[in-house]
C-alpha positions in Angstrom: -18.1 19.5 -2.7 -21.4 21.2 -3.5 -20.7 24.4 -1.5 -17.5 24.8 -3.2 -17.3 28.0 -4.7 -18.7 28.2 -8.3 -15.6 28.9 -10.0 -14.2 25.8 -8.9 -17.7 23.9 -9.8 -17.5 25.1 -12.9 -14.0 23.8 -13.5 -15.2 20.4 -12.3 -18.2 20.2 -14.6 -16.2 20.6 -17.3 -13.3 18.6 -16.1 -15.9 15.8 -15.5 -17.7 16.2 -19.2 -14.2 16.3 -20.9 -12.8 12.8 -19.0 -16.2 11.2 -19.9 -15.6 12.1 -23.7 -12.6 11.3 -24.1 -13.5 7.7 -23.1 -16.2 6.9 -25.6 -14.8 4.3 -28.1 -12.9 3.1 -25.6 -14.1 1.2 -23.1 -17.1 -1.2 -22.8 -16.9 -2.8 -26.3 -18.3 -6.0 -25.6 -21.3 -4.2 -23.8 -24.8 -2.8 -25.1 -23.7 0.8 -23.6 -20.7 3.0 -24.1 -20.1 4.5 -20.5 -20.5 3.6 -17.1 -21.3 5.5 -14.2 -18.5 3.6 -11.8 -14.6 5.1 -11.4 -13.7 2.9 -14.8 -15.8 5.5 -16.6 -17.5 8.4 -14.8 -19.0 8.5 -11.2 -22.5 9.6 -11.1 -24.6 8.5 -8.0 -28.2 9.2 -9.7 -30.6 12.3 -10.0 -31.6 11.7 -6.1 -27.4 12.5 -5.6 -27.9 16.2 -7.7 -27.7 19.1 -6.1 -28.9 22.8 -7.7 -25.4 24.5 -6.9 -23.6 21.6 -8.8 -26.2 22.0 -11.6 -26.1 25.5 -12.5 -22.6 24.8 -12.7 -23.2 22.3 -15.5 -26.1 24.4 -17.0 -23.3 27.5 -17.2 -21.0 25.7 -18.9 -22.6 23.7 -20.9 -20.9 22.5 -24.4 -17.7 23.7 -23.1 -14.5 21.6 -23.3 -10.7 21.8 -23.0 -8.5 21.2 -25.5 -5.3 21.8 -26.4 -3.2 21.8 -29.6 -3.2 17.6 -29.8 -7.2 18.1 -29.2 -9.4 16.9 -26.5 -7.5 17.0 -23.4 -8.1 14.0 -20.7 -9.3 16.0 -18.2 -7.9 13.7 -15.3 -8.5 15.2 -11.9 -7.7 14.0 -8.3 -8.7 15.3 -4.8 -5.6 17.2 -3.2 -2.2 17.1 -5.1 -0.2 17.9 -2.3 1.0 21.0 -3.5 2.4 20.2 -6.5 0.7 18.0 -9.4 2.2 14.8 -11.5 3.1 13.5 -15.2 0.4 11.4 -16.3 3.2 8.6 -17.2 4.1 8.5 -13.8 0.7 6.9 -12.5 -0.1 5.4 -16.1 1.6 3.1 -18.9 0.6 6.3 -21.5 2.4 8.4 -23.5 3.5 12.0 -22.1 0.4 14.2 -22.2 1.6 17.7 -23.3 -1.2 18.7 -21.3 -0.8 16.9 -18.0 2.3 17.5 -17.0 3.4 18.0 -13.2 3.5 21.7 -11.8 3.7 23.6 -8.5 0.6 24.6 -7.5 1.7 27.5 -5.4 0.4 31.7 -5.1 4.3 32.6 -5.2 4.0 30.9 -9.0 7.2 29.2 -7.9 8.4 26.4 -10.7 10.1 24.2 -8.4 9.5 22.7 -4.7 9.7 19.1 -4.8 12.1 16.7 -6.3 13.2 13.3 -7.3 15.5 12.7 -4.4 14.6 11.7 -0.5 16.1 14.8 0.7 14.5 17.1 -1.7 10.8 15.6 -0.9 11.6 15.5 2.7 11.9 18.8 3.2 8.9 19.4 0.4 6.6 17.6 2.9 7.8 18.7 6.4 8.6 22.0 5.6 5.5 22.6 2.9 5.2 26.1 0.8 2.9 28.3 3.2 1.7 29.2 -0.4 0.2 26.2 -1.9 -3.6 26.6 -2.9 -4.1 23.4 -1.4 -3.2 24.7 1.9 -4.5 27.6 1.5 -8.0 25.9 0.7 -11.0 26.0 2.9 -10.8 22.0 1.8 -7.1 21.1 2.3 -7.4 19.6 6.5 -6.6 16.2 6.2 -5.0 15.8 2.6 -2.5 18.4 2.3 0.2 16.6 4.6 -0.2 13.6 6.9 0.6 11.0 8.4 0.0 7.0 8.5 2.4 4.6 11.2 1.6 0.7 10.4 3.3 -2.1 13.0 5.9 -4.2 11.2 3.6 -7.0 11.9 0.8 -5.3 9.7 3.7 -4.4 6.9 4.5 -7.9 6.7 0.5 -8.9 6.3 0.8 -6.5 3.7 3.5 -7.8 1.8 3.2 -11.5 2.2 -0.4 -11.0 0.6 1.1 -10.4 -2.8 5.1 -11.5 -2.2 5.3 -14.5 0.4 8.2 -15.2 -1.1 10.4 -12.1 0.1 9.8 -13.3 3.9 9.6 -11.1 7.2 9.6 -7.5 5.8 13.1 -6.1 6.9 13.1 -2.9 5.2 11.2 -0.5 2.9 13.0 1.8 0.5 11.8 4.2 -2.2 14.3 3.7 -4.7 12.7 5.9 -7.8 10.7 9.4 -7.6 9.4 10.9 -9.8 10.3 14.9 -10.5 7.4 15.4 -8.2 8.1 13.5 -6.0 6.0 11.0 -5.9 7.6 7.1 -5.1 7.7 5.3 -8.4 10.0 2.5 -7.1 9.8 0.5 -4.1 12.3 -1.9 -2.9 11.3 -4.5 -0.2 14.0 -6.3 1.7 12.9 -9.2 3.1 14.2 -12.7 5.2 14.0 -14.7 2.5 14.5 -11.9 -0.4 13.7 -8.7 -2.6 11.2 -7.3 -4.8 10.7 -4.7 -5.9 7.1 -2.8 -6.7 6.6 -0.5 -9.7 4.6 2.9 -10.2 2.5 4.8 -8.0 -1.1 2.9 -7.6 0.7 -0.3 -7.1 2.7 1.0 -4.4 0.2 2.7 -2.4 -2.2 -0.4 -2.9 0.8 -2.6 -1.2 1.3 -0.6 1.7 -2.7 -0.6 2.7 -3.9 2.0 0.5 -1.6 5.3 1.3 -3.6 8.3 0.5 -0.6 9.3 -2.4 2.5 8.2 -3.4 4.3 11.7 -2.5 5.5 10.2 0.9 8.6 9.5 2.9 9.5 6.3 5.0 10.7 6.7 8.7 11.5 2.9 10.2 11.7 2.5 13.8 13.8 -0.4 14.4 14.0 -2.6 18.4 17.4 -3.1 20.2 17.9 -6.3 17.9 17.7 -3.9 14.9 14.8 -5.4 13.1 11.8 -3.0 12.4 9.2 -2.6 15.1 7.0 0.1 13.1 7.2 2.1 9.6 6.4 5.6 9.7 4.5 7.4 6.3 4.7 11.1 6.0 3.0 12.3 2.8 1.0 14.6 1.1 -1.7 14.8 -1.3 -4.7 12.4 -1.6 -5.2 10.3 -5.3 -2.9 10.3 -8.2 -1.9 13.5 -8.7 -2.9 14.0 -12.2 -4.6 17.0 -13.8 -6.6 18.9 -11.6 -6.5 19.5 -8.0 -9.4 19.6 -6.6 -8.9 20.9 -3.1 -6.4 23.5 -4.8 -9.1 24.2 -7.3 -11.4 25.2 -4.3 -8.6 27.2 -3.0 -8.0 29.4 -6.3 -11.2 29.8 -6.5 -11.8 31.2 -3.2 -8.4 33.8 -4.3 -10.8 34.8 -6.6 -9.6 32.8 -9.9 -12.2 32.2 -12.5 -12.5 28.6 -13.6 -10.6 29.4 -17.2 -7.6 30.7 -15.1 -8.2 27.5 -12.7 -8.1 25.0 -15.3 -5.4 26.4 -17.6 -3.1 26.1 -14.6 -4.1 22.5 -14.3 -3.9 21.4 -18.0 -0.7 23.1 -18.8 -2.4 26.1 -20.7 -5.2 23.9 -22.6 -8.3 26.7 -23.3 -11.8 26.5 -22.9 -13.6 26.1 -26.5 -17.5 25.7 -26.3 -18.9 23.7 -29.0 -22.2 23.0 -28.6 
């Protein structure tokens, strides 16, 4: 947001120049550019779309990167993490990045508040740290927690879109989480069937597009015991890698500076400018 404070524009300036650099060489190489201005590359909406608070951010960082000991650092970022960020191999094929790995994103500086179980994310999303930056942002209505109920009748829509052969949807279970949290597994029981869908994106994308995959599954079932409706209660909004930028707003608005902000985010990766 433009009126974000400017500690937290300055962390997404360079968060934006660091994820558009570390693409060149590799994308677009059947094409007469190097980058686009779409999601596959970086989004940029035109000079018409500028706005003077979001460019005095980029004029007061300018040539400044992150990096960390392997080098440039991928400078991922997402909107709200929920209150606690994720591994970049959990939403991508990659290697572990030293520098994006999941952490709590809390004032209390607590290490641990989520966790690869049902019960442990449960009580992680309806009983959320008071604490979290992303709460605590000026930013965070809407993403922090929520909530999304979808009719059986829309599940199975859903489902029989990509997997007709798995029949009326019977039940939904998460059977893999991530250390964050987030569901990296999901088992459909069907009529006819199983299946089961792999890592984040997918998952959300099958269920209607969930806002994250850091959510719990609450099935209301009729007197015959089939499902009637399939409660989502989640938090976060996007992947959940690198930087948060409701929490960003938030740490900002503690009075952070964007160094301290985006060391927290990258896993201690420092500011270098070099141009």
């Amino acid at each position: 947001y433009a009126d974000a404070p400017p500690e937290a524009l300055k962390a997404q300036a360079i968060a934006a120049r660091g994820i558009l650099l570390s693409k060149l060489g590799t994308r677009h190489f059947a094409d007469p550019y190097l980058l686009c201005s779409q999601v596959h590359c970086q989004v940029y909406s035109g000079v018409e779309r500028e706005d003077p608070r979001t460019t005095r951010a980029v004029a007061a960082t300018r040539g400044e990167l992150l990096f960390s000991p392997q080098g440039l650092v991928d400078t991922v970022y997402h909107a709200c993490s929920g209150g606690h960020t994720a591994d970049n191999e959990t939403v991508w094929t990659n290697l572990p990045d030293p520098a994006l790995r999941g952490r709590a994103d809390l004032r209390s500086g607590a290490a641990v508040v989520a966790g690869p179980d049902d019960a442990a994310t449960r009580r992680f999303l309806t009983q959320p740290p008071a604490d979290a930056f992303a709460a605590l942002s000026s930013r965070g209505k809407g993403h922090f927690r929520w909530k999304v109920e979808l009719a059986a009748a829309r599940i199975d829509e859903l489902v029989r879109a990509s997997h007709p052969e798995v029949g009326q949807v019977q039940d939904l279970r998460v059977t893999e989480r991530a250390s964050c949290g987030r569901a990296i597994r999901l088992e459909i029981l069907g009529t006819r069937g199983r299946v089961t869908v792999h890592r984040e994106l997918p998952i959300r994308q099958l269920l209607g597009g969930l806002k994250s995959g850091l959510f719990v599954i609450d099935v209301t079932r009729g007197p015959d015991g089939r499902p009637t409706s399939y409660l989502f209660t989640g938090g976060g909004f996007g992947h959940g890698v690198g930087m948060c930028q409701v929490g960003a707003i938030g740490r900002a608005e503690a009075g952070q500076d964007y160094r301290t902000i985006l060391g927290h985010y990258y896993n201690g990766a420092e500011v270098r400018k070099i141009y």
